[in-house]
N, C-alpha and C positions, 0 to 999 in steps of 0.2 A: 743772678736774681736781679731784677729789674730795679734803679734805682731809687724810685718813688712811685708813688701809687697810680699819676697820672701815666708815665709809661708803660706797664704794667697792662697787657690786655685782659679785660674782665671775664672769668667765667659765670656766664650766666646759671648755670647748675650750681655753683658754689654760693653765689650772691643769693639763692632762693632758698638752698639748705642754710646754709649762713644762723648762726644762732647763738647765742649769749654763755649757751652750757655745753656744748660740739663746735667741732673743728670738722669743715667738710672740705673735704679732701677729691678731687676729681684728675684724672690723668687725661695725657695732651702727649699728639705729637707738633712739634713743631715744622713747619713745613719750609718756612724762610730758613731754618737749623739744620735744614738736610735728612728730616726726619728723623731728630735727638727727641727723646720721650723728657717728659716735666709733668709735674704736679700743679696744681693751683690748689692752695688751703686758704681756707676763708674763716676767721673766728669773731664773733658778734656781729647784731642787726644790724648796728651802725656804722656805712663805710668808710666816715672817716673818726672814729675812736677805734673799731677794731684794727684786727691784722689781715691784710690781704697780700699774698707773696705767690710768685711763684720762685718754683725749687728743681733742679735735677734730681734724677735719682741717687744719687750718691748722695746728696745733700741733705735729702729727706732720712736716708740710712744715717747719714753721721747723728741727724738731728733724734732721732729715731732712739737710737743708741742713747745718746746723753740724758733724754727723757728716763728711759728703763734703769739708765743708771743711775740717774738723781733720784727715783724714787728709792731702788733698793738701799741708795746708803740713807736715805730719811729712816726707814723701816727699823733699818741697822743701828744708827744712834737712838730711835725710841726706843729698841730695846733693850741699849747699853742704858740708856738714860732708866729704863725702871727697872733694871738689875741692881744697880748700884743704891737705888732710892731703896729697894726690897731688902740689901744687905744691910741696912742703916745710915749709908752716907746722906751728906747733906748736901740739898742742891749747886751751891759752889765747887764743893766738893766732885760732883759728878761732873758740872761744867767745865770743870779744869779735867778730869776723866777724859770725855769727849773730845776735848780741845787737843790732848796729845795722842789720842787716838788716830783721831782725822791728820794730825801731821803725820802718825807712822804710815797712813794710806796713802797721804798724797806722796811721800818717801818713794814709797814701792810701787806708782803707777807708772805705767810706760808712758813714755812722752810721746 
């Protein structure tokens, strides 16, 4: 990934999709790279408050991944979180629920 924004060669496709509520996303070979394939993602109008990056493919997969994965465990503690409220507990009570939850997950995740 290119260290800052000014190194970073701009995709003009991205810069035009470019928008406050998507993340536009445009694929590239590099030519100076040997022909290594890369992403450019672009998120909000403004180029210097958004995010502008480019990524390899691997890097968009790991990123990719972590996404799906942070959503699924939010899903997964909202649900523990109004299970416990539906059984009668009380919000600390569930919060401390959660909290030793989330430790037996991160326990068992592979590193």
């Amino acid at each position: 990934m290119a260290e800052n924004k000014e190194e970073m060669l701009v995709c003009p496709q991205c810069e035009e999709d470019a928008s406050d509520t998507e993340i536009a996303m445009h694929s590239g070979v590099s030519l100076r790279a040997g022909g290594t394939g890369f992403v450019h993602l672009a998120w909000g109008k403004n180029r210097e408050t958004g995010l502008r990056v480019q990524l390899s493919p691997d890097e968009i997969r790991h990123h990719a991944f972590r996404l799906i994965e942070g959503a699924t465990v939010a899903e997964t503690d909202a649900a523990i979180f109004r299970f416990g409220i539906s059984m009668g507990m009380k919000v600390p009570d569930v919060g401390q629920m959660l909290k030793a939850v989330r430790a037996q997950r991160d326990e068992s995740r592979e590193p």
